[in-house]
C-alpha positions in Angstrom: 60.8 137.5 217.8 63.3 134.9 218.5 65.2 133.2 216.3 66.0 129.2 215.9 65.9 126.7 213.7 61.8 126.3 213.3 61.7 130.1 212.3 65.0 130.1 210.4 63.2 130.7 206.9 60.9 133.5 208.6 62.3 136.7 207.2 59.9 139.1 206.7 60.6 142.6 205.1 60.3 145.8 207.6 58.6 148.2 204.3 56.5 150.6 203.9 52.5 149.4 202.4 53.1 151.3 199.6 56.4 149.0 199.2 54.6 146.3 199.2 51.8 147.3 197.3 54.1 148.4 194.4 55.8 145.4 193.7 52.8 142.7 193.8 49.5 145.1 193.8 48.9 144.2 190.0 49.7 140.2 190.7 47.5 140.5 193.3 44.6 141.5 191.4 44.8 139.6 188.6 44.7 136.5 190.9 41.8 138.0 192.9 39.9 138.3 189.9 40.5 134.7 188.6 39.5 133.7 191.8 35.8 135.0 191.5 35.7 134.1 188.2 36.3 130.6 188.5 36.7 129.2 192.0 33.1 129.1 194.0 34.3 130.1 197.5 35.4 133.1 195.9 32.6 134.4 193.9 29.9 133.0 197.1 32.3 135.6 199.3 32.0 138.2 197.2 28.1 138.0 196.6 27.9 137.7 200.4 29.4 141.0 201.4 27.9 142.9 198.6 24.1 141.3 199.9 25.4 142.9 203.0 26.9 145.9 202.6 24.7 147.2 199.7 21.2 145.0 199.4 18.8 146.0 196.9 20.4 149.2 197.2 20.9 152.5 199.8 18.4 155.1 198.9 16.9 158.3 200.0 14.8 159.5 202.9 14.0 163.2 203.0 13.3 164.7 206.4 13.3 168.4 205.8 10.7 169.9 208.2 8.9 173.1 208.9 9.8 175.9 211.6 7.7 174.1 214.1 9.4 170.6 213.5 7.0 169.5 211.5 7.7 167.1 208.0 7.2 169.0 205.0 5.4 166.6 203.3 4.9 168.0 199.8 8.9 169.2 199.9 10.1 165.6 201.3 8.0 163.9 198.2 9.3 165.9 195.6 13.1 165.4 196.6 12.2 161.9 196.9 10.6 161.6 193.1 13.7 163.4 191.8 15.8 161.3 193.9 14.4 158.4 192.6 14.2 159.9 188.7 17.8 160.4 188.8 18.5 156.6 190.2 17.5 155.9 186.8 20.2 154.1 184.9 20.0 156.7 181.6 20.4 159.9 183.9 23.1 158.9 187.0 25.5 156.9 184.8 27.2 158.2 182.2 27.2 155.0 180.2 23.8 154.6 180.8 23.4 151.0 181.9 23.8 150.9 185.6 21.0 151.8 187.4 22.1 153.3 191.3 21.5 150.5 193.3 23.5 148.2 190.4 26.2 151.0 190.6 26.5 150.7 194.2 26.6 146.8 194.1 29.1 147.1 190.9 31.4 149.8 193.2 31.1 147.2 196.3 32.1 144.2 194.0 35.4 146.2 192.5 36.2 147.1 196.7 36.2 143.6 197.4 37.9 142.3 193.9 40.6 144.8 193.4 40.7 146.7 196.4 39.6 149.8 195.0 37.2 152.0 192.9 37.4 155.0 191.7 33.9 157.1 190.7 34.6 160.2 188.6 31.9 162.7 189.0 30.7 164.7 186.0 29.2 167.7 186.3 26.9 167.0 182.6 23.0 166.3 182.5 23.5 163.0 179.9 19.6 162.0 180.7 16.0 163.4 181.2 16.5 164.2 184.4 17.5 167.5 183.9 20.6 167.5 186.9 23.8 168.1 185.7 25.4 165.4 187.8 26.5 161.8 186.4 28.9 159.0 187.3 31.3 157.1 186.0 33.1 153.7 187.8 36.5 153.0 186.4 38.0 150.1 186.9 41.5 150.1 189.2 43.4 148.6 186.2 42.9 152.3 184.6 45.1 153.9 187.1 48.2 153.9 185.8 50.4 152.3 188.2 53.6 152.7 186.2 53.8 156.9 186.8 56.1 157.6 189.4 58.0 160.2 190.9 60.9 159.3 189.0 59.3 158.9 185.7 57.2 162.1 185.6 57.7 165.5 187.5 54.5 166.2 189.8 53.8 169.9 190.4 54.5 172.0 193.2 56.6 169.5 194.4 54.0 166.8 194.6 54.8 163.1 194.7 53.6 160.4 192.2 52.7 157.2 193.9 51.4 154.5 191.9 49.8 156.6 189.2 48.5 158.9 192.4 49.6 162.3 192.9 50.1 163.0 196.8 51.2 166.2 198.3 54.0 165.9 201.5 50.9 164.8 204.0 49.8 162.0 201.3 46.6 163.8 200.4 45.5 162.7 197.0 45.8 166.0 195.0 45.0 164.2 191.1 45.0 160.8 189.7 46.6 159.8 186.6 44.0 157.5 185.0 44.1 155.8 181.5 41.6 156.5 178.7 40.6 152.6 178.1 41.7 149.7 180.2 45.1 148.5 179.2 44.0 145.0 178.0 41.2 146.3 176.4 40.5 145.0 172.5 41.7 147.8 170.1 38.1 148.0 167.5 39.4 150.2 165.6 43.0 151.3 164.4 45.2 154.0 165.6 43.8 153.7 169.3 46.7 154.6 171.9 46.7 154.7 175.9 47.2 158.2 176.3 46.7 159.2 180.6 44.6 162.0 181.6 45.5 164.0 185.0 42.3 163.9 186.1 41.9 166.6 189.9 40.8 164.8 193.0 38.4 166.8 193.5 36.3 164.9 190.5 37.3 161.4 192.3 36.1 159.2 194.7 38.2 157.0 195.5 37.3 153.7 197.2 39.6 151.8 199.1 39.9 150.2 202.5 43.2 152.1 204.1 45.0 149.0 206.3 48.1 150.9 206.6 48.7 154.7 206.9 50.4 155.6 204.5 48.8 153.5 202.2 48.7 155.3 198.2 46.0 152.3 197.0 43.9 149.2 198.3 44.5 145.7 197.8 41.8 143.1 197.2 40.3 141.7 200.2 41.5 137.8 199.4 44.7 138.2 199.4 45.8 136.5 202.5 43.5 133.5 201.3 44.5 133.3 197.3 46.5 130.7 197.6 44.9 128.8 199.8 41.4 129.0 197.9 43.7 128.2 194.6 45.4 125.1 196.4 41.4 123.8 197.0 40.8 124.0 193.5 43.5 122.6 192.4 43.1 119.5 195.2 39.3 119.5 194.4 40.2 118.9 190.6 42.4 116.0 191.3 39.9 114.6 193.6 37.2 114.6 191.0 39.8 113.2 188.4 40.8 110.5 190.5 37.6 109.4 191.0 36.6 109.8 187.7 39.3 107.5 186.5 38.8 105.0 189.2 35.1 104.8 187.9 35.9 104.3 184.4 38.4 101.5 185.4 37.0 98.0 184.2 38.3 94.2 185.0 37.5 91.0 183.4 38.3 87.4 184.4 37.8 85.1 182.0 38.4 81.0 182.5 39.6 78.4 180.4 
């Protein structure tokens, strides 16, 4: 904490996360996901903790047993089969695409990218399943970060935090989310960005929580953006120097 001349330009804010979040959350993604898109560290980092964390996928065990403590075999096979019905890409997400264990690597990637997921939960049978249960990822560019308190009324006297609605202890009550992502190509006319209050009870919402209070997460290279954009940038000029140093060509010619 002292001060002097080596620490003269250290003058860091005393805020609150959300604060900070707020004015450099969206900045902060949009690099993180250039990052994986183009620069190799990043993208190797990312496949790395999602290999980790999710694998080939968390499934089901069933373990329900008898009175005497005994498996119930025939019980524990049939939850399984369902189980493993459901995981089918046509019946547990409601675009139809992802199977589970892609969803769960998809929801890991979007943690580590943006900071956040959220996973609406649907209450529809969209497959042959026959379970009325389905999910749906969305994206943490579909929140919409410009509601606040000041710009729209919450109710019961509810706080609006980033496109979040939080009671007084900061529990998510609903989240404001947008129909379509907000860069999203318009295919056909008259398309608008209405917001849909969507209850928290429907959401899961991923994030890791550094700070408490903390309203949303923040990707997990932000404190090493720059430095992994700096490498780039030096391993580019690198290459281009010896790339012109290669195609440089002398000739000495006599009388």
């Amino acid at each position: 904490a002292k001060s002097s001349r080596l620490t003269s330009g250290w003058n860091p804010s005393n805020s609150s996360a959300d604060v900070e979040l707020v004015n450099s959350l969206t900045m902060l993604r949009s690099r993180s996901r250039q990052l994986v898109r183009d620069a190799g560290y990043a993208k190797r980092a990312r496949t790395i903790v999602v290999n980790n964390v999710i694998g080939t996928g968390i499934g089901l065990q069933a373990q329900v047993r008898g009175t005497r403590g005994e498996f119930r075999d025939p019980v524990n096979d049939e939850i399984e089969e369902r189980w493993c019905e459901w995981s089918e890409a046509e019946n547990c997400h409601i675009g139809g695409r992802l199977h589970f264990a892609d969803f769960e690597r998809q929801c890991m990637s979007q943690v580590f990218e943006a900071g956040e997921v959220l996973i609406r939960k649907h209450a529809r049978d969209v497959g042959r399943s026959g379970i009325p249960f389905t999910l749906e990822l969305i994206e943490a560019e579909r929140i919409a970060d410009q509601l606040q308190s000041s710009t729209l009324a919450a109710q019961n006297g509810n706080e609006i935090r980033m496109g979040v609605e939080v009671d007084r202890y900061h529990r998510p009550v609903a989240y404001w989310i947008r129909q379509r992502h907000p860069s999203e190509v318009r295919f056909t006319g008259g398309q608008t960005d209405w917001v849909e209050r969507v209850d928290a009870s429907e959401i899961i919402h991923l994030a890791q929580i550094d700070r408490w209070p903390q309203t949303r997460g923040e990707p997990w290279l932000h404190a090493t953006a720059r430095t992994l954009n700096d490498m780039s940038g030096y391993t580019e000029a690198e290459i281009t120097r010896a790339r012109v140093k290669a195609c440089s060509v002398g000739a000495i010619e006599t009388p």
